[in-house]
N, CA, C and O of each residue as an XYZ file, in Angstrom:
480
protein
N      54.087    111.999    -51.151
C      53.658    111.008    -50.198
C      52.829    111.629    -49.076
O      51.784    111.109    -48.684
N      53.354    112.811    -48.551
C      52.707    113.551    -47.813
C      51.022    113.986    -47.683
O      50.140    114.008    -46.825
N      51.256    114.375    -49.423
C      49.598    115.010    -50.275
C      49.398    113.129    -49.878
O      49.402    112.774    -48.700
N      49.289    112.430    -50.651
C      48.133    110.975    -50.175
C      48.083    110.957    -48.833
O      46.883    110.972    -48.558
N      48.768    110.932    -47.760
C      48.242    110.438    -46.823
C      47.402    111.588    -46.255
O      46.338    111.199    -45.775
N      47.623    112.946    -46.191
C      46.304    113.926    -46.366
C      44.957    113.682    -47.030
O      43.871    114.057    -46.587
N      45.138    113.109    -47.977
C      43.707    113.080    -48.719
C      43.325    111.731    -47.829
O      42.308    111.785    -47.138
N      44.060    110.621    -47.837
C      43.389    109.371    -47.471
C      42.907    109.921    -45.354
O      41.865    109.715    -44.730
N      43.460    110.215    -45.164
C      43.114    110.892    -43.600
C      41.560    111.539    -43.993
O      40.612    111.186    -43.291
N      41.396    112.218    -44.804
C      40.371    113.437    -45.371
C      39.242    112.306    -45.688
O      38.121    112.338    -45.181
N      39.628    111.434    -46.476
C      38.364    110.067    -46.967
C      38.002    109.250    -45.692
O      36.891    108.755    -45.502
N      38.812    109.183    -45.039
C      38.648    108.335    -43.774
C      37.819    109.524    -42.548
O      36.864    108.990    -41.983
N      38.004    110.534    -42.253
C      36.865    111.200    -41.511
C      35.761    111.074    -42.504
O      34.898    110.466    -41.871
N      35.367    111.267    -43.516
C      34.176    111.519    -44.711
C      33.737    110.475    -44.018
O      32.979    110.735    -43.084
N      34.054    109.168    -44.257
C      33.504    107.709    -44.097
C      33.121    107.829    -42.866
O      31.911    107.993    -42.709
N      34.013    107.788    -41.613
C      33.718    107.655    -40.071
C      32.266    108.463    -39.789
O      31.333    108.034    -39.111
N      32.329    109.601    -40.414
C      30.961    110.711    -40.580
C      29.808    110.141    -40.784
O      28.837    109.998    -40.040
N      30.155    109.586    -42.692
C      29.166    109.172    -43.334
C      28.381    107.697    -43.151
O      27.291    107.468    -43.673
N      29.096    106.766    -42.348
C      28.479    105.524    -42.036
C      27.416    105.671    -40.661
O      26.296    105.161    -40.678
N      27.806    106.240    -39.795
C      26.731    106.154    -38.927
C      25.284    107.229    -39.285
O      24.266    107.244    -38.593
N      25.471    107.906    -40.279
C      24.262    108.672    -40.674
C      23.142    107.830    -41.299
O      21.914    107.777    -41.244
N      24.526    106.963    -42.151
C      23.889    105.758    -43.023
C      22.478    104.952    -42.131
O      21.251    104.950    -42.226
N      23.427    104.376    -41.340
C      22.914    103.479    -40.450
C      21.325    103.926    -39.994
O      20.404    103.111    -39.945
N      21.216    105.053    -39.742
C      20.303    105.491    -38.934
C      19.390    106.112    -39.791
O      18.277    106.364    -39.329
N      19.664    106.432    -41.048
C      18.737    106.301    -41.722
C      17.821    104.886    -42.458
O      16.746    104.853    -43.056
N      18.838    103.777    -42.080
C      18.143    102.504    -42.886
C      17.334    102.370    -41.104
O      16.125    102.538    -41.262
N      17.561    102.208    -40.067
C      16.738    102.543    -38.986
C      15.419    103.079    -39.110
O      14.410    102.407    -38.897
N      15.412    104.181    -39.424
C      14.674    105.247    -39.564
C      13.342    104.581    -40.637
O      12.130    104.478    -40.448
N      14.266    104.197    -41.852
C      13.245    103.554    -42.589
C      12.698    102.460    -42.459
O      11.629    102.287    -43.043
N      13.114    101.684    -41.872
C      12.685    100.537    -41.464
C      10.921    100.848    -40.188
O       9.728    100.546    -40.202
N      11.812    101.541    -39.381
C      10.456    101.887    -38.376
C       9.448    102.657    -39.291
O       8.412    101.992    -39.301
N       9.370    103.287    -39.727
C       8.565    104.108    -40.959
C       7.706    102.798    -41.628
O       6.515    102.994    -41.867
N       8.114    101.873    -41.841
C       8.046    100.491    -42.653
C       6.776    100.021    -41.871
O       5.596     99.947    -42.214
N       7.563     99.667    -40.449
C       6.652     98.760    -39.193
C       5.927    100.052    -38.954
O       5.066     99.273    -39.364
N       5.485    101.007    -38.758
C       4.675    101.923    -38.426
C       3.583    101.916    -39.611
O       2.439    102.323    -39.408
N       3.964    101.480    -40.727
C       2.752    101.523    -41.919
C       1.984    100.159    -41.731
O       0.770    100.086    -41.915
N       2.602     99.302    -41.430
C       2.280     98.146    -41.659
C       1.394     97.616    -40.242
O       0.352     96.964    -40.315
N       2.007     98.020    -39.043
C       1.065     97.789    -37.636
C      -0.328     98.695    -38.023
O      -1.384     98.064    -37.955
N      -0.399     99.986    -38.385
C      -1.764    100.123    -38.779
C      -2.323    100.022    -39.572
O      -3.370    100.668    -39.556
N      -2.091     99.336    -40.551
C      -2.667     98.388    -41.543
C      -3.683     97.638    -41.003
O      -4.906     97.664    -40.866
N      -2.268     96.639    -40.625
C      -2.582     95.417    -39.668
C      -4.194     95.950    -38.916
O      -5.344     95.515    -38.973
N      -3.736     96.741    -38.446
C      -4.794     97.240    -36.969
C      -6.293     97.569    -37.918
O      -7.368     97.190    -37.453
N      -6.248     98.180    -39.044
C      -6.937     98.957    -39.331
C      -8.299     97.319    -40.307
O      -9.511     97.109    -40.272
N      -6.990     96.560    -41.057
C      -7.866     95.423    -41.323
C      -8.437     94.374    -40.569
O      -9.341     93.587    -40.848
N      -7.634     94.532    -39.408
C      -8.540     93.730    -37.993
C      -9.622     94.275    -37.626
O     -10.389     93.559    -36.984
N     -10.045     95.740    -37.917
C     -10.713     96.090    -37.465
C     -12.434     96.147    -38.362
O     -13.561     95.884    -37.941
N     -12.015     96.541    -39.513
C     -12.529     96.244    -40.872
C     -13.277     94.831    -40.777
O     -14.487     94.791    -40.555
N     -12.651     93.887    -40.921
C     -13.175     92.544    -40.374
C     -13.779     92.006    -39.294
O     -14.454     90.977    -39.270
N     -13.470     92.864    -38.237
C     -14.211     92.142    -37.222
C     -15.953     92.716    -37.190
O     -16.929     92.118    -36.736
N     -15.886     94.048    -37.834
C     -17.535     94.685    -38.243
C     -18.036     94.384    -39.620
O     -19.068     94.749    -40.184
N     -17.163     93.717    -39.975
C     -18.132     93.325    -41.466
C     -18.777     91.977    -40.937
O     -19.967     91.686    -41.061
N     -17.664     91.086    -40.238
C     -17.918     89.789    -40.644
C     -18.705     89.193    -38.715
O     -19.164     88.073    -38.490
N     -18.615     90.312    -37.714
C     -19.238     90.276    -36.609
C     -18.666     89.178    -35.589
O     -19.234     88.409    -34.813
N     -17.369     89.399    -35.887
C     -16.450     88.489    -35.316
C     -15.096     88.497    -35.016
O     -14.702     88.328    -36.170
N     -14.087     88.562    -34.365
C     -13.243     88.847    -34.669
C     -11.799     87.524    -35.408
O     -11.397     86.431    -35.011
N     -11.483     88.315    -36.469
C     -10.402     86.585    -37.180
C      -9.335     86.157    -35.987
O      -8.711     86.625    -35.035
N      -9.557     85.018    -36.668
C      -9.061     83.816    -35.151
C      -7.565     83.992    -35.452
O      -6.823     84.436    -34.576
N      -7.074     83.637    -36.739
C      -5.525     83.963    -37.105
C      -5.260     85.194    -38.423
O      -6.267     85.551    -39.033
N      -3.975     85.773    -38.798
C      -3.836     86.823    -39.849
C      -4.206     85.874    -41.064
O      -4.510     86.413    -42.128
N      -4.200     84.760    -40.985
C      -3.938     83.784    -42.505
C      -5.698     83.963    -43.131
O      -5.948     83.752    -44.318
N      -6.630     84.314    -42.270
C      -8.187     84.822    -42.158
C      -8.577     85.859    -42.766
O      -9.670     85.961    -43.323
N      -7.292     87.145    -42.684
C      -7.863     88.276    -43.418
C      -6.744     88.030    -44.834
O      -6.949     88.882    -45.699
N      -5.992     87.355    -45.074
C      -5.797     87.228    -46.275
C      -6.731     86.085    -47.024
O      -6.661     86.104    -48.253
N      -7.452     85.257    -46.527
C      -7.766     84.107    -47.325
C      -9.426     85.033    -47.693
O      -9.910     84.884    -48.815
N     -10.242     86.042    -46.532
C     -11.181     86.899    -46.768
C     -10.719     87.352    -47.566
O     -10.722     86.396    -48.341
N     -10.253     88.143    -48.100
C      -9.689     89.513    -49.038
C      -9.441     90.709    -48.790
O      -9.751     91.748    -49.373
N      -8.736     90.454    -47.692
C      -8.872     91.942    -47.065
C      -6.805     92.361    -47.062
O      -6.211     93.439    -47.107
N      -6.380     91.144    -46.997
C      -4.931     91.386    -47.391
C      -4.335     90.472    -48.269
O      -4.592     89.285    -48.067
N      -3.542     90.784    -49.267
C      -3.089     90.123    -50.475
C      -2.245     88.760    -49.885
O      -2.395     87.568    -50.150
N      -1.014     89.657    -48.703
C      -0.359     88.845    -48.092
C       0.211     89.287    -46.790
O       0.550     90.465    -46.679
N       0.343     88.506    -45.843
C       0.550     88.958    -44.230
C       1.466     89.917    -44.518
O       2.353     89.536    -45.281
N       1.541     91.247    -44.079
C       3.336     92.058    -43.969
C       4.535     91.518    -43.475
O       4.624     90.535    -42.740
N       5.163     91.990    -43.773
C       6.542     91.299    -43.257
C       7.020     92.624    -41.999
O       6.907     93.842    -42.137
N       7.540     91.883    -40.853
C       7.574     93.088    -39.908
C       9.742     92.781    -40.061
O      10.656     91.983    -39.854
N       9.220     94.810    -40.817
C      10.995     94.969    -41.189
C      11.673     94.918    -39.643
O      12.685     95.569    -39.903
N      11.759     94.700    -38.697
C      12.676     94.289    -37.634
C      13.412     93.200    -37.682
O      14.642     93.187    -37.623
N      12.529     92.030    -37.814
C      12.571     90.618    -37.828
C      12.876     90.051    -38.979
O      13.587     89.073    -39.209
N      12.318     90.701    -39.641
C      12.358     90.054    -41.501
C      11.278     88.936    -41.615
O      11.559     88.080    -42.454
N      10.445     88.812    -41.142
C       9.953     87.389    -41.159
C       8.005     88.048    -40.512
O       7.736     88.769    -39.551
N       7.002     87.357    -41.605
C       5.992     87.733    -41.534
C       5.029     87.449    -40.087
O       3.819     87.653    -39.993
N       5.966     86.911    -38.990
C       5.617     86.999    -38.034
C       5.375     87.471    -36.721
O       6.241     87.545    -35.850
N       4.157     87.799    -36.586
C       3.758     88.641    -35.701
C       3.360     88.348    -34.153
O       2.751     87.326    -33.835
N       3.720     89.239    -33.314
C       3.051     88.663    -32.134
C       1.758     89.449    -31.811
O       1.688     90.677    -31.774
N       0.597     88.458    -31.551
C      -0.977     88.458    -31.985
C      -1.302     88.321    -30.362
O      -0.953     87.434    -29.584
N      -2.218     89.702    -30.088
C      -2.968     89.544    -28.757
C      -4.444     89.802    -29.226
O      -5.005     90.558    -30.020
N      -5.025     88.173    -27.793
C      -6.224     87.760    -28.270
C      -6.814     88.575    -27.191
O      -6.515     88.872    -26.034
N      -8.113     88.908    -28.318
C      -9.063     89.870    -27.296
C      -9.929     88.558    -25.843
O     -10.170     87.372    -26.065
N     -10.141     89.131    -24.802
C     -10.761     88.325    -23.643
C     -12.255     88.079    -24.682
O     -12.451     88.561    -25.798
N     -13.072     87.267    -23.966
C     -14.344     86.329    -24.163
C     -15.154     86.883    -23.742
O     -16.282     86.629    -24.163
N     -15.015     87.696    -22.923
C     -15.906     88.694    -22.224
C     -16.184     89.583    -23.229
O     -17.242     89.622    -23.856
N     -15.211     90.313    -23.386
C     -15.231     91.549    -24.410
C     -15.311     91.856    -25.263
O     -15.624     93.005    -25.575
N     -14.877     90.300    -26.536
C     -15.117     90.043    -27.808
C     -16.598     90.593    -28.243
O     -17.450     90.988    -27.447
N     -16.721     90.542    -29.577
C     -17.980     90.622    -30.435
C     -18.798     89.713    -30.562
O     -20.023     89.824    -30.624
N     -17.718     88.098    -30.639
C     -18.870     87.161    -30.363
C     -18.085     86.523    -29.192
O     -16.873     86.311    -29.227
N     -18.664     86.320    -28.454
C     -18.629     85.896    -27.522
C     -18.085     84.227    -26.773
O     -17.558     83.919    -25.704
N     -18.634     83.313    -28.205
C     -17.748     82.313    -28.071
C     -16.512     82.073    -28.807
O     -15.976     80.968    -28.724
N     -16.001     83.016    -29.529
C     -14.964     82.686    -30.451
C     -14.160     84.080    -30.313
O     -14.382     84.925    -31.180
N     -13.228     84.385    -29.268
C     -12.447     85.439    -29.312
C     -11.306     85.412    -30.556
O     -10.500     84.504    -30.760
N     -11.426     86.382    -31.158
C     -10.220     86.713    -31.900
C      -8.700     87.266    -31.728
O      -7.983     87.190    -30.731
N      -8.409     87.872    -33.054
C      -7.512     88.677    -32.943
C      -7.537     89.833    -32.094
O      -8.649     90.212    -32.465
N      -7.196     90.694    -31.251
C      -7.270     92.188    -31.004
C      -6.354     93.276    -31.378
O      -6.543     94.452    -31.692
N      -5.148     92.431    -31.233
C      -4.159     93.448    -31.604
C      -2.860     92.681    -32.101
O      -2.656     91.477    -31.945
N      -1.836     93.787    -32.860
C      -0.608     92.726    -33.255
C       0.783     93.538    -33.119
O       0.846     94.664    -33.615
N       1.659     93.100    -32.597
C       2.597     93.821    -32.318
C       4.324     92.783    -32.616
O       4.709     91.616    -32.541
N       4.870     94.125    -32.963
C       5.900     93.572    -33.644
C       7.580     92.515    -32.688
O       8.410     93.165    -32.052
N       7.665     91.340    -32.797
C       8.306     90.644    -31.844
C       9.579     90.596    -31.825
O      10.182     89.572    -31.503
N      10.330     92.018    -32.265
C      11.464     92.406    -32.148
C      11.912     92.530    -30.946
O      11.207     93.403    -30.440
N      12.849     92.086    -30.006
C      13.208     92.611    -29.029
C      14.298     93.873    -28.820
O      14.984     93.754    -27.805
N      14.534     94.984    -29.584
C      15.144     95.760    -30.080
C      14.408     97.044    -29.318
O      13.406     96.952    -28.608
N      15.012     98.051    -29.577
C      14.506     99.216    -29.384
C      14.669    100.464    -30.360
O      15.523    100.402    -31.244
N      13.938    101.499    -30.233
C      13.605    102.227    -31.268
C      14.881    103.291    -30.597
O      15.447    103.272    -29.504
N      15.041    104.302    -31.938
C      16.209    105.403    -32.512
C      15.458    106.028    -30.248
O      16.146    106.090    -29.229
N      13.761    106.351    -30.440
C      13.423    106.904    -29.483
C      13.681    106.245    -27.931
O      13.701    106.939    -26.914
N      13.838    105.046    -27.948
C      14.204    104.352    -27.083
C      13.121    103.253    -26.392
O      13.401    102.331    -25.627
N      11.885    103.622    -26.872
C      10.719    102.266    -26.888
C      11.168    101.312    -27.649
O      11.717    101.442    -28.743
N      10.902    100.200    -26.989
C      10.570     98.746    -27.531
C       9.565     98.949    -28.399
O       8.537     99.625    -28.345
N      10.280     97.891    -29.612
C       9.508     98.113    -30.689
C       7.862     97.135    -30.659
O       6.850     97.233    -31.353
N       8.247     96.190    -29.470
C       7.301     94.818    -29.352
C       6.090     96.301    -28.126
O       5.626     95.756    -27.124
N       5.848     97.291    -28.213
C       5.096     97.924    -27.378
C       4.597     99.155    -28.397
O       3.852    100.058    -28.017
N       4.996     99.070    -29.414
C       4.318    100.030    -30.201
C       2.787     99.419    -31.083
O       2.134    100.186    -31.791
């Protein structure tokens, strides 16, 4: 009786150990995830706004162009929605039709590093 409750003590530190490593690696991957996918994002906004001399008004623009199959899904949230900052009118490319500028993820969470993930 003695030997089991030794071993089960022995499985129970393993676990206490092994779950928060867990954790922080599905963390880990997840930001890895939103870090591929914001410069994507960034990189086909950008793509588009010099091909087409404009910048796209919504994301549903560079998928219906061909420039993305389908919006990403931002792994924080689970849900393909993004929070979208519009470039000023001033500064845009064309001038009457400001676009997209930038897109950032609307998690209110914070990273393993301790930034907000909605500022990366």
């Amino acid at each position: 009786m003695i030997e089991l409750m030794i071993v089960m003590a022995v499985i129970s530190i393993l676990v206490a150990v092994a779950v928060p490593m867990y954790q922080k690696s599905v963390v880990r991957a997840k930001e890895s995830v939103l870090r591929q996918n914001l410069f994507t994002l960034r990189t086909v906004i950008d793509e588009y706004t010099y091909d087409k001399a404009k910048a796209p008004q919504s994301l549903q623009d560079l998928v219906s162009a061909g420039y993305l199959r389908q919006i990403p899904v931002d792994p924080m949230t689970g849900e393909s929605d993004w929070m979208i900052e519009m470039e000023d009118a001033v500064t845009s490319v064309n001038q009457t039709e400001p676009g997209i500028y930038d897109v950032r993820s609307k998690s209110d969470k914070s990273s393993l590093e301790g930034t907000p993930y909605a500022e990366w």
